[in-house]
N, CA, C and O atoms as a Tinker XYZ file with bonds, in Angstrom:
   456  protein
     1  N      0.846000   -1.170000    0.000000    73     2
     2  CA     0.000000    0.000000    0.000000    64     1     3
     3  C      0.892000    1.233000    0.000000    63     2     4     5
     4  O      1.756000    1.293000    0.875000    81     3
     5  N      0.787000    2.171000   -0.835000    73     3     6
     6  CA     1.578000    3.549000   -1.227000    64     5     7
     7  C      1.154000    4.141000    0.587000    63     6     8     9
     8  O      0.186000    3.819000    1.276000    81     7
     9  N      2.126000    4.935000    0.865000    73     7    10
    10  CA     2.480000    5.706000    1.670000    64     9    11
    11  C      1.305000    6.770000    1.722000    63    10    12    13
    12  O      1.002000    7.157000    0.593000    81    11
    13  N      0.564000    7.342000    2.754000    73    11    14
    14  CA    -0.344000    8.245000    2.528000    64    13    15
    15  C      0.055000   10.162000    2.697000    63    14    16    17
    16  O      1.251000   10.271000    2.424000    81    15
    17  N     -0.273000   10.930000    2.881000    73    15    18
    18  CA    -0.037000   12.171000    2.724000    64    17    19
    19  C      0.430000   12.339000    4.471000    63    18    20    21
    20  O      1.494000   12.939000    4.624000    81    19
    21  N     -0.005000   12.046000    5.269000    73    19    22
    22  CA    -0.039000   12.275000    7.036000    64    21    23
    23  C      1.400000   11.602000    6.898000    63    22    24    25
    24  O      2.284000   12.422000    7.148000    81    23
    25  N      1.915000   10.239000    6.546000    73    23    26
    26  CA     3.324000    9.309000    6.636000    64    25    27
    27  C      4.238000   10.413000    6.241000    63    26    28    29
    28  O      5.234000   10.576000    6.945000    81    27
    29  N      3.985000   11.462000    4.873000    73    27    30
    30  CA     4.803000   11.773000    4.176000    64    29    31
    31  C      5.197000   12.955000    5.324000    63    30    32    33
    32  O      6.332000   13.128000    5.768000    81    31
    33  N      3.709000   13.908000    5.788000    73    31    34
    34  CA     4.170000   15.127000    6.231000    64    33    35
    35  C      4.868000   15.023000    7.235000    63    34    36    37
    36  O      5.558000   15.950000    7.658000    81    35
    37  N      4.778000   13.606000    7.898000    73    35    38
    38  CA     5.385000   13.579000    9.218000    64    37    39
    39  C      6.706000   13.285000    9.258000    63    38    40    41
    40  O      7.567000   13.662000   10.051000    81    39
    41  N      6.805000   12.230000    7.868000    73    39    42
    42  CA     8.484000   12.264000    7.657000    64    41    43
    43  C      9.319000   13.054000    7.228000    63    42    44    45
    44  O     10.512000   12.855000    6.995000    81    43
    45  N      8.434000   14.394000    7.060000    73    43    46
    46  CA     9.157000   15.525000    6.031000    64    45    47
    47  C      9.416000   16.463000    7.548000    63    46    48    49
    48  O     10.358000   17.255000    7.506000    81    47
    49  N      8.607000   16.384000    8.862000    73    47    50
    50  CA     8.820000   16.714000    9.760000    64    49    51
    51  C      9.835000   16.417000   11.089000    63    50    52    53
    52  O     10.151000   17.158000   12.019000    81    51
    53  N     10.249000   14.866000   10.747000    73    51    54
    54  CA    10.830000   14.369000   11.687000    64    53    55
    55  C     12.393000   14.615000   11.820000    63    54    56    57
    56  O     12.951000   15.117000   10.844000    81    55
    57  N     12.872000   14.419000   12.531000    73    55    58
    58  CA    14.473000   14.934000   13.033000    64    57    59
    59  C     15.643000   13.638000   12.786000    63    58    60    61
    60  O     16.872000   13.589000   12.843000    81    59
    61  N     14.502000   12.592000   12.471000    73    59    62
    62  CA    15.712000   11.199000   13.097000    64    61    63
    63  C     14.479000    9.934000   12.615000    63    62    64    65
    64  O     13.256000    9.994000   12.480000    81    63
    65  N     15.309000    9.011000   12.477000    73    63    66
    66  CA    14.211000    7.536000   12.257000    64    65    67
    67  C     14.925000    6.729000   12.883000    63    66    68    69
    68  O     15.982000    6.960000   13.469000    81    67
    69  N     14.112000    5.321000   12.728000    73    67    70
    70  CA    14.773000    4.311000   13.146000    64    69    71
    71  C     13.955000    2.870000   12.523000    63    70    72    73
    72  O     12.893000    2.382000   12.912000    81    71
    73  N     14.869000    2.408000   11.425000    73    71    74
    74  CA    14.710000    1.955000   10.681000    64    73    75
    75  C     15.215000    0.115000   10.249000    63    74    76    77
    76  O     15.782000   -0.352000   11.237000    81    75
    77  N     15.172000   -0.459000    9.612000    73    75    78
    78  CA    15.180000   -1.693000    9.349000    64    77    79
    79  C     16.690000   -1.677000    8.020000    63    78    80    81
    80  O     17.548000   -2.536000    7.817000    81    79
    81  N     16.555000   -0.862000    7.619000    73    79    82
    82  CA    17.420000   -0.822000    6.305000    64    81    83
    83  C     16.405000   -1.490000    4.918000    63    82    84    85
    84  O     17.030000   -2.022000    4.001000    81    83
    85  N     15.387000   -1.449000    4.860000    73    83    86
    86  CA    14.672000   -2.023000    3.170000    64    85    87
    87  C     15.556000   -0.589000    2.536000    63    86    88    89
    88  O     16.416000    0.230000    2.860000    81    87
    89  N     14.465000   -1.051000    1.184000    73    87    90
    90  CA    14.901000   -0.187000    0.576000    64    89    91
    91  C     14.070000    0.812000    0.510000    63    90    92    93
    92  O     14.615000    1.859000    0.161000    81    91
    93  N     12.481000    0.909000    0.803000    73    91    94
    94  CA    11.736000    1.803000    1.032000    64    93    95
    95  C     12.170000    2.824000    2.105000    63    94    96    97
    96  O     12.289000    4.041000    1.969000    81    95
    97  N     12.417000    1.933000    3.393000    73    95    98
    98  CA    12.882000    3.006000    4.556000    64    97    99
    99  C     13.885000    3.972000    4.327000    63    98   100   101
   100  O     13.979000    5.124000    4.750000    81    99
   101  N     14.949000    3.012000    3.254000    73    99   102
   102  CA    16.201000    4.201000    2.885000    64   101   103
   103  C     15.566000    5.351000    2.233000    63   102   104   105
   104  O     15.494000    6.441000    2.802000    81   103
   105  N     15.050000    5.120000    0.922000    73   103   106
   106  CA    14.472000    6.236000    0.451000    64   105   107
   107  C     13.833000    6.814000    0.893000    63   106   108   109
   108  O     14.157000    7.996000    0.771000    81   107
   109  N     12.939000    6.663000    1.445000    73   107   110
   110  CA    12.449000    7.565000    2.624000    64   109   111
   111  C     13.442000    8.656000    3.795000    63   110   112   113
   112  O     13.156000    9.794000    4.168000    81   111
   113  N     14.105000    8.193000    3.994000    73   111   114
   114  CA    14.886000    9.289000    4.807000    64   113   115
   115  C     15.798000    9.926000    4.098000    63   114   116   117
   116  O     16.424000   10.889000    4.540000    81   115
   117  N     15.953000    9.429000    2.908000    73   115   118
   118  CA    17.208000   10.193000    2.063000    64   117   119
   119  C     15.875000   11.101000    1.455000    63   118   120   121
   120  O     16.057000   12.129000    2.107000    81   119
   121  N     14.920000   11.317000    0.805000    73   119   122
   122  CA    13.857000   11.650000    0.864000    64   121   123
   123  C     13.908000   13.062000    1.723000    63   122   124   125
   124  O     14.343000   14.183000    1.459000    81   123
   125  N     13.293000   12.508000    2.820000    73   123   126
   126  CA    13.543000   13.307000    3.859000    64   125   127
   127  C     14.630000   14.760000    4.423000    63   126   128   129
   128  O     14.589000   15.937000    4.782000    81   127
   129  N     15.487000   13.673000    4.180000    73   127   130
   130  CA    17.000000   14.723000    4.290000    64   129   131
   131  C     17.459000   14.517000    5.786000    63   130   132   133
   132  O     18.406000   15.208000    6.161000    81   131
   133  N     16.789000   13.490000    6.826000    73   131   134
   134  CA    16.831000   13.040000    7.800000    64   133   135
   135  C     18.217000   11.373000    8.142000    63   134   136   137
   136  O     18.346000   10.295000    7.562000    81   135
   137  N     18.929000   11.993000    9.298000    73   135   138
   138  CA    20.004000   10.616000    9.892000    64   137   139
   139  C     18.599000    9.742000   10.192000    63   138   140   141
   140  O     17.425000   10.075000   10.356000    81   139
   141  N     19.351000    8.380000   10.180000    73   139   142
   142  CA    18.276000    7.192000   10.980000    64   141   143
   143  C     19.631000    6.267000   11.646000    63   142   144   145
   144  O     20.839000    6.215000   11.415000    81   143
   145  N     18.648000    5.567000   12.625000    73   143   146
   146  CA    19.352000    4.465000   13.081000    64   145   147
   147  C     18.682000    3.024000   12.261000    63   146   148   149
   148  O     17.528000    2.628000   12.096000    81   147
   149  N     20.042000    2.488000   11.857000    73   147   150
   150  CA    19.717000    1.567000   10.689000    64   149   151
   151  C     19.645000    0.377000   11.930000    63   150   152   153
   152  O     20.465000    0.603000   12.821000    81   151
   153  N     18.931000   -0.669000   12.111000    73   151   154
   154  CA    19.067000   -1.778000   13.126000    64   153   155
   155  C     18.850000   -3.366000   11.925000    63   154   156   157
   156  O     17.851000   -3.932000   11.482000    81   155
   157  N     20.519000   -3.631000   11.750000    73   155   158
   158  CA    20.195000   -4.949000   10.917000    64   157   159
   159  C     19.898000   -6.438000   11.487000    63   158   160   161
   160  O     20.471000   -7.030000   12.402000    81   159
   161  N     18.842000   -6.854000   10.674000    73   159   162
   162  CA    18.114000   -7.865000   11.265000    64   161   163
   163  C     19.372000   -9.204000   10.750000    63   162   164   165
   164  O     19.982000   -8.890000    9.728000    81   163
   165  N     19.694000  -10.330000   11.246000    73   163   166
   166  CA    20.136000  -11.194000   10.941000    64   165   167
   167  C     19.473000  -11.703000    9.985000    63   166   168   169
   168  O     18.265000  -11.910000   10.098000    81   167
   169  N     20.303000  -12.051000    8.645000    73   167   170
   170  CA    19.846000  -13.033000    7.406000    64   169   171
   171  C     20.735000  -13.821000    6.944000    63   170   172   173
   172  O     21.902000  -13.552000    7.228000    81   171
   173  N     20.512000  -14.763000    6.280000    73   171   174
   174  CA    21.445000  -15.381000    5.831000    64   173   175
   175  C     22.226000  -14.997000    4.896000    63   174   176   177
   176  O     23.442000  -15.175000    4.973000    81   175
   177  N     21.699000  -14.464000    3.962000    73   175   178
   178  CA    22.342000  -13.994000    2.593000    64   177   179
   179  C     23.405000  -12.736000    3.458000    63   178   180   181
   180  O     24.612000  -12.980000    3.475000    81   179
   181  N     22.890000  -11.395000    4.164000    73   179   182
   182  CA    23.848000  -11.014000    4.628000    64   181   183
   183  C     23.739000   -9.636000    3.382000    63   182   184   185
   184  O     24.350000   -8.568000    3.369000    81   183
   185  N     22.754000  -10.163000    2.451000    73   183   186
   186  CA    22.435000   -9.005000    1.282000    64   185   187
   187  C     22.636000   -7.340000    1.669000    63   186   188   189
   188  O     23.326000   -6.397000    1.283000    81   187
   189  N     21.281000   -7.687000    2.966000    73   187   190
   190  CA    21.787000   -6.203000    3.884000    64   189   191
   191  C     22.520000   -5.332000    4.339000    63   190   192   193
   192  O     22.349000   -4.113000    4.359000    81   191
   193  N     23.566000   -6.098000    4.810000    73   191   194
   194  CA    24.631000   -5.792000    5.431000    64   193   195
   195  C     25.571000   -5.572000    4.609000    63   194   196   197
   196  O     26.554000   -4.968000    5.038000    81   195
   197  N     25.539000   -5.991000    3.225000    73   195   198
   198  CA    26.678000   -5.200000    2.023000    64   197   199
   199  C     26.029000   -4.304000    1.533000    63   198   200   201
   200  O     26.705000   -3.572000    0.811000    81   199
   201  N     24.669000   -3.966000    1.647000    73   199   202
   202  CA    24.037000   -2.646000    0.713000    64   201   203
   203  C     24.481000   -1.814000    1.778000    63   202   204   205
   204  O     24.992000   -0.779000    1.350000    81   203
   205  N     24.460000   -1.934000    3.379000    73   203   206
   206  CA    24.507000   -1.108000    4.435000    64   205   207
   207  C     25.531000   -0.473000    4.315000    63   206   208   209
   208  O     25.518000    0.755000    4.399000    81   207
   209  N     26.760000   -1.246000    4.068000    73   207   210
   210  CA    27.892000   -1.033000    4.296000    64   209   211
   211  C     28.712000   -0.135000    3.086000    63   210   212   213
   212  O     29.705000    0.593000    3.067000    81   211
   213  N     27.724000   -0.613000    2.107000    73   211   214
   214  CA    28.179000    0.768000    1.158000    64   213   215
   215  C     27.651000    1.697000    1.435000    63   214   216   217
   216  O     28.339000    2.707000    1.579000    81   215
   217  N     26.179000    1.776000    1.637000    73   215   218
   218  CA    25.405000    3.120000    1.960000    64   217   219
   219  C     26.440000    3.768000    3.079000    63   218   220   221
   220  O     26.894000    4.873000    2.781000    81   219
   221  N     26.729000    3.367000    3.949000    73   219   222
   222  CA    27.147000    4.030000    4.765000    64   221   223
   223  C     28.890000    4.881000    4.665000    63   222   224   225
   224  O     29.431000    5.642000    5.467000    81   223
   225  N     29.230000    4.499000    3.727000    73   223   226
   226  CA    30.691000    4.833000    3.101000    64   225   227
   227  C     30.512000    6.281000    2.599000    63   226   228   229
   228  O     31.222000    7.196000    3.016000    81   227
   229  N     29.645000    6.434000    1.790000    73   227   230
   230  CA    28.859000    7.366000    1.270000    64   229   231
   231  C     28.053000    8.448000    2.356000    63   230   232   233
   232  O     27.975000    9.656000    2.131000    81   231
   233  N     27.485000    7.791000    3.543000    73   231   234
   234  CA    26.802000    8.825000    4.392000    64   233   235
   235  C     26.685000    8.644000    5.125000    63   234   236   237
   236  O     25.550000    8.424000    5.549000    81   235
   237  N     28.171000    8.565000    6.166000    73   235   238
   238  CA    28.819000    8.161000    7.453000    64   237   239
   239  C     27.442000    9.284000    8.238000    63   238   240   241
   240  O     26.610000    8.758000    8.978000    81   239
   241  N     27.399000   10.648000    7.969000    73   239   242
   242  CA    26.846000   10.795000    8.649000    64   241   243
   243  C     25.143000   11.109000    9.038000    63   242   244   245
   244  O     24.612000   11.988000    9.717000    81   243
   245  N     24.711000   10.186000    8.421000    73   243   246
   246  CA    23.451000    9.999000    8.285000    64   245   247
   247  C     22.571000    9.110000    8.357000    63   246   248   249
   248  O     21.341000    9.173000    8.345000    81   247
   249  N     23.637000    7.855000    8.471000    73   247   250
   250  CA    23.544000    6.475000    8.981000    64   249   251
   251  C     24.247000    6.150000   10.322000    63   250   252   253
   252  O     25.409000    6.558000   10.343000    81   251
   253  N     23.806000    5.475000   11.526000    73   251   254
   254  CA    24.322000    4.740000   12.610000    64   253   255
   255  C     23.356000    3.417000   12.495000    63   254   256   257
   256  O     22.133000    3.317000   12.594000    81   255
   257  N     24.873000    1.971000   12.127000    73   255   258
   258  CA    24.475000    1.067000   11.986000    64   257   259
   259  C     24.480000    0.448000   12.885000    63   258   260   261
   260  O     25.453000    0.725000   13.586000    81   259
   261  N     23.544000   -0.710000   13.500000    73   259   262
   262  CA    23.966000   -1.642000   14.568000    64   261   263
   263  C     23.158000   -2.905000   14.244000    63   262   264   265
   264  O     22.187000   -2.877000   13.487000    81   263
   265  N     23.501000   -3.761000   14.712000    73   263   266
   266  CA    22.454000   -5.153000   14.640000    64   265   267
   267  C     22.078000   -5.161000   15.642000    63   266   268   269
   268  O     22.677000   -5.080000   16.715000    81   267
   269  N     21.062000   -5.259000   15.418000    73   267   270
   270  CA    19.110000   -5.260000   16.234000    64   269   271
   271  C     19.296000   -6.328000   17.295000    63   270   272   273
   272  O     18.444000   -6.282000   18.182000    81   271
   273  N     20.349000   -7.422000   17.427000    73   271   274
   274  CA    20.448000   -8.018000   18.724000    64   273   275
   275  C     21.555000   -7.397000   19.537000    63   274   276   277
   276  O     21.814000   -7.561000   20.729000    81   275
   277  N     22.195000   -6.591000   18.567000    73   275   278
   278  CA    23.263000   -6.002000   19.964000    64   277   279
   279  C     22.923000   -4.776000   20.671000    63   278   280   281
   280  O     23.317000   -4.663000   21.832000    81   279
   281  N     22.198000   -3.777000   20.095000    73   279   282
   282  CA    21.653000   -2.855000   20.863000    64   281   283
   283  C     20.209000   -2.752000   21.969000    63   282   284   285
   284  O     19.013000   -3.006000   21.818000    81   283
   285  N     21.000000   -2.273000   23.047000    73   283   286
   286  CA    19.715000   -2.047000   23.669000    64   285   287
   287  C     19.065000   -0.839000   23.853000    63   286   288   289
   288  O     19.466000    0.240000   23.417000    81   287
   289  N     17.935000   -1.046000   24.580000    73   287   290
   290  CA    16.530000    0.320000   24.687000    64   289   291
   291  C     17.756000    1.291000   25.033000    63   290   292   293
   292  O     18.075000    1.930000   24.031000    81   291
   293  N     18.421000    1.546000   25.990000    73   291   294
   294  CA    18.985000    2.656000   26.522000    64   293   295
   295  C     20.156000    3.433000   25.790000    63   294   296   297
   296  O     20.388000    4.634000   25.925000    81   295
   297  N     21.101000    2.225000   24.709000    73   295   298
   298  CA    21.704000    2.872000   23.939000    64   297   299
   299  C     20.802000    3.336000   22.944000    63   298   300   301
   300  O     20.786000    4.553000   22.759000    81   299
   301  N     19.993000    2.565000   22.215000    73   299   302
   302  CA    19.016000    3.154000   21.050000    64   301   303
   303  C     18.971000    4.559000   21.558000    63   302   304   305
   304  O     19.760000    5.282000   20.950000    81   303
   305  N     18.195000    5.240000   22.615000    73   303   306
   306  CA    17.594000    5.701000   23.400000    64   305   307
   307  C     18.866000    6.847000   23.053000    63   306   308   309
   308  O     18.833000    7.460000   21.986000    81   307
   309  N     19.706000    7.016000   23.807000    73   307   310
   310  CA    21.361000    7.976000   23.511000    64   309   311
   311  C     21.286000    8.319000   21.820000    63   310   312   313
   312  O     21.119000    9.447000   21.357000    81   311
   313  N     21.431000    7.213000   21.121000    73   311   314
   314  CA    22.102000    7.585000   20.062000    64   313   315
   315  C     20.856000    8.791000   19.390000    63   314   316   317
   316  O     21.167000    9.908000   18.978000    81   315
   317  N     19.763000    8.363000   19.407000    73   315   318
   318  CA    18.500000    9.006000   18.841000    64   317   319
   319  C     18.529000   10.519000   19.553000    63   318   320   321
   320  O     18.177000   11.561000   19.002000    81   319
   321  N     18.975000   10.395000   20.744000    73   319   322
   322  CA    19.175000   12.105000   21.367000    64   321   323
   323  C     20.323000   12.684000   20.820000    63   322   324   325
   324  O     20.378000   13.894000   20.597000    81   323
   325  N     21.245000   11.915000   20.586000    73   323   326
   326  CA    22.615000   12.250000   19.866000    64   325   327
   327  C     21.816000   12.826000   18.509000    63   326   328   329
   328  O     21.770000   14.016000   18.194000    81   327
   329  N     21.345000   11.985000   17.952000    73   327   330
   330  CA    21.119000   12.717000   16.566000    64   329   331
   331  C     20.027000   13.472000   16.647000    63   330   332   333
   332  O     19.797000   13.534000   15.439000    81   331
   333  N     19.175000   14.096000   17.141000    73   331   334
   334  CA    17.907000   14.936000   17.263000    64   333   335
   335  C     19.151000   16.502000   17.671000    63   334   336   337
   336  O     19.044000   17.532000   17.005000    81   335
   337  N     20.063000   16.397000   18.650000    73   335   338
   338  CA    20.467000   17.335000   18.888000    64   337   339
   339  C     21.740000   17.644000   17.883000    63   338   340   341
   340  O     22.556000   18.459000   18.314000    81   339
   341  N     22.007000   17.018000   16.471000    73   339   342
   342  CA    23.183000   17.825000   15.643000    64   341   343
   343  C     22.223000   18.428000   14.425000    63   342   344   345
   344  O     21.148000   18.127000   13.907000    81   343
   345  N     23.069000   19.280000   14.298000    73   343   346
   346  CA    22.968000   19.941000   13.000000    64   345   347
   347  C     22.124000   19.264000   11.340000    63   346   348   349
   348  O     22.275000   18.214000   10.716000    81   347
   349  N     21.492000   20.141000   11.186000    73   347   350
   350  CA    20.525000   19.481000    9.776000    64   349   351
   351  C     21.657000   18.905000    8.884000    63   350   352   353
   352  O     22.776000   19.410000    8.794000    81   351
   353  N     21.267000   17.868000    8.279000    73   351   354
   354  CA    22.805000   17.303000    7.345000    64   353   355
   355  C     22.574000   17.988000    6.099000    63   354   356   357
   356  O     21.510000   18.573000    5.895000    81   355
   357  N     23.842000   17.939000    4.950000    73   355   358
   358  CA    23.425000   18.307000    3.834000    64   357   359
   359  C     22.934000   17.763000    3.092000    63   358   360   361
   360  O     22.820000   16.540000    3.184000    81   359
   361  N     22.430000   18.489000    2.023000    73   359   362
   362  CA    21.319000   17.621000    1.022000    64   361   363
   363  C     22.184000   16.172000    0.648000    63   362   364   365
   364  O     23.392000   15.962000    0.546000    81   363
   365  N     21.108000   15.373000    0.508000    73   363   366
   366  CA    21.754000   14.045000   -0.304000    64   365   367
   367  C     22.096000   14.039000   -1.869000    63   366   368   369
   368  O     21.339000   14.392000   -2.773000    81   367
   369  N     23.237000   13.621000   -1.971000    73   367   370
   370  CA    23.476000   13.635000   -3.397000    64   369   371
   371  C     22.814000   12.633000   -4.191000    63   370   372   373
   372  O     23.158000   12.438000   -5.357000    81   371
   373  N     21.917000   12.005000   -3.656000    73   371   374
   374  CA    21.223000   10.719000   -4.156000    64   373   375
   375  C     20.160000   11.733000   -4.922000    63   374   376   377
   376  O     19.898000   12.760000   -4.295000    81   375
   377  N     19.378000   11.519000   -6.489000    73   375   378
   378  CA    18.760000   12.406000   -7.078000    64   377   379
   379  C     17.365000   11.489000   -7.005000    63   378   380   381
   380  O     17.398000   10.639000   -7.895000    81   379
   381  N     16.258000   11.424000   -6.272000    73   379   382
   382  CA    15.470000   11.041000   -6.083000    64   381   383
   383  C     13.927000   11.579000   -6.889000    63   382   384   385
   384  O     12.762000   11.358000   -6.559000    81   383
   385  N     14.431000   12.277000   -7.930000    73   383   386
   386  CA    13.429000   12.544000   -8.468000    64   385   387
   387  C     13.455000   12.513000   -9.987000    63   386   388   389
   388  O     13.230000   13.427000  -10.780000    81   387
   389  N     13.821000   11.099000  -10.229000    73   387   390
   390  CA    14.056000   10.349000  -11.325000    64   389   391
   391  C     13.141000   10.224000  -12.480000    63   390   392   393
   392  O     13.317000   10.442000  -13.678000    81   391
   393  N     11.611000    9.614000  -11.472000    73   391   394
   394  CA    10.701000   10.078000  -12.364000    64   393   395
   395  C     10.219000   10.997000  -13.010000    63   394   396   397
   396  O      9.798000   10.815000  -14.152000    81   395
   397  N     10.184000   12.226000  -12.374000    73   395   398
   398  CA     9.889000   13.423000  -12.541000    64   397   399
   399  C     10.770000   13.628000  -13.715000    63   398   400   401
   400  O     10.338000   14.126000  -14.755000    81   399
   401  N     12.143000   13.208000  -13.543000    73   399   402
   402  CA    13.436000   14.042000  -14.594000    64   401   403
   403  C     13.043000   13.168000  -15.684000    63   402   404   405
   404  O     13.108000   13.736000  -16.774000    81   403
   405  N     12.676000   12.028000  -15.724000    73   403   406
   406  CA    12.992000   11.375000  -17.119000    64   405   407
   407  C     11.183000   11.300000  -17.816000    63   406   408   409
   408  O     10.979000   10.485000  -18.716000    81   407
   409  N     10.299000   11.963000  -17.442000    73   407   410
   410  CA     9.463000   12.263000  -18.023000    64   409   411
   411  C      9.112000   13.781000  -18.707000    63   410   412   413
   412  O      8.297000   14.133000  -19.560000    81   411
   413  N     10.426000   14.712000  -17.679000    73   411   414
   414  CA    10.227000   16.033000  -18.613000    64   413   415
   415  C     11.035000   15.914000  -19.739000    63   414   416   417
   416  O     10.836000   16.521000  -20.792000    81   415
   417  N     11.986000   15.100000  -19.516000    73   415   418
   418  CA    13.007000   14.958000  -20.900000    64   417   419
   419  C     11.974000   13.603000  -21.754000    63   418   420   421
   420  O     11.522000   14.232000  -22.711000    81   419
   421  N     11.751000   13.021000  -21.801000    73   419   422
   422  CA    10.750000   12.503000  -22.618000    64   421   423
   423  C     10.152000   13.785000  -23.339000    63   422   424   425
   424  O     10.397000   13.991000  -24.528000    81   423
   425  N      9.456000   14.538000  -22.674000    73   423   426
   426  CA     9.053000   15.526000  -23.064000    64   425   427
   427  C      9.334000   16.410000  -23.903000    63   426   428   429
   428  O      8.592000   16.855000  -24.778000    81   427
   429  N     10.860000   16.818000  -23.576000    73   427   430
   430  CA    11.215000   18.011000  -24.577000    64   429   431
   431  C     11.656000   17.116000  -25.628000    63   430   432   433
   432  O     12.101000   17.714000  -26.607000    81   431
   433  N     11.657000   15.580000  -25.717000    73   431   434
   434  CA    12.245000   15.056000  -27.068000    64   433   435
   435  C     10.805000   14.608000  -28.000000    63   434   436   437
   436  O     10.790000   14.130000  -29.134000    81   435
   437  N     10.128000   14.798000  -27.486000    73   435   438
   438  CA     8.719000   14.593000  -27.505000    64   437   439
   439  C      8.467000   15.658000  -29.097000    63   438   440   441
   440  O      8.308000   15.442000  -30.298000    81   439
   441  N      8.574000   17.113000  -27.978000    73   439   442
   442  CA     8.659000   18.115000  -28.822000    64   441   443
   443  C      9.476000   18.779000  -29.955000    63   442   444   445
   444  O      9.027000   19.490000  -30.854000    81   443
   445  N     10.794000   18.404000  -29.739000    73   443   446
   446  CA    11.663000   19.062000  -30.456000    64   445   447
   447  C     10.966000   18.287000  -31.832000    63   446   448   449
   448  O     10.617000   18.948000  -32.811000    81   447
   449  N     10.807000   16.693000  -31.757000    73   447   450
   450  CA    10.206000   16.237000  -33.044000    64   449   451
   451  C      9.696000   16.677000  -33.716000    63   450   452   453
   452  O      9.818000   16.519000  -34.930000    81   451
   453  N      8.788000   17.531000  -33.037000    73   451   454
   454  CA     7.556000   18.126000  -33.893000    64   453   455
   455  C      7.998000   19.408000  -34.813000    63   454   456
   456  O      7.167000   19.973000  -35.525000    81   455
């Protein structure tokens, strides 16, 4: 089910997440322009944990990774005050508005045809 307008305004409002690592949640906070705490779930493949690990090369500071059995309530708890109290990060260089771009250029090739 698509995301509704209240999910969006609130994520466009929020300071910090805390997240699973999909790939929805990422985009969503890169989206956003918001740090999260990434909490990786154990899998076998381990798929996660190499997308994580690049993402995070790229945006040390916008990601804090941990696996979801080693952290507890009270560190979660720190790190999330840690990040509510720094500085807005800079924009993401990730261009998330892909669709948008490759339908106005459709567009102007659309036209020049004519």
């Amino acid at each position: 089910t698509p995301a509704g307008e209240q999910y969006r305004q609130a994520l466009l409002k929020a300071k910090t997440a805390v997240i699973y690592g999909g790939y929805n949640s990422l985009t969503d906070i890169f989206y956003a322009n918001i740090p999260a705490v990434v909490l990786l779930r154990e899998m076998q493949d381990e798929e996660q944990q190499a997308h994580m690990t690049q993402l995070n090369l790229l945006n040390r500071d916008r990601l804090m990774i941990y696996n979801e059995k080693d952290i507890e309530a009270e560190e979660l708890a720190q790190v999330l005050i840690q990040q509510i109290q720094t500085n807005k990060l800079p924009e993401p260089e990730i261009n998330l508005g892909g669709a948008a771009m490759a339908a106005k250029f459709l567009f102007e090739i659309i036209n020049k045809q004519r």
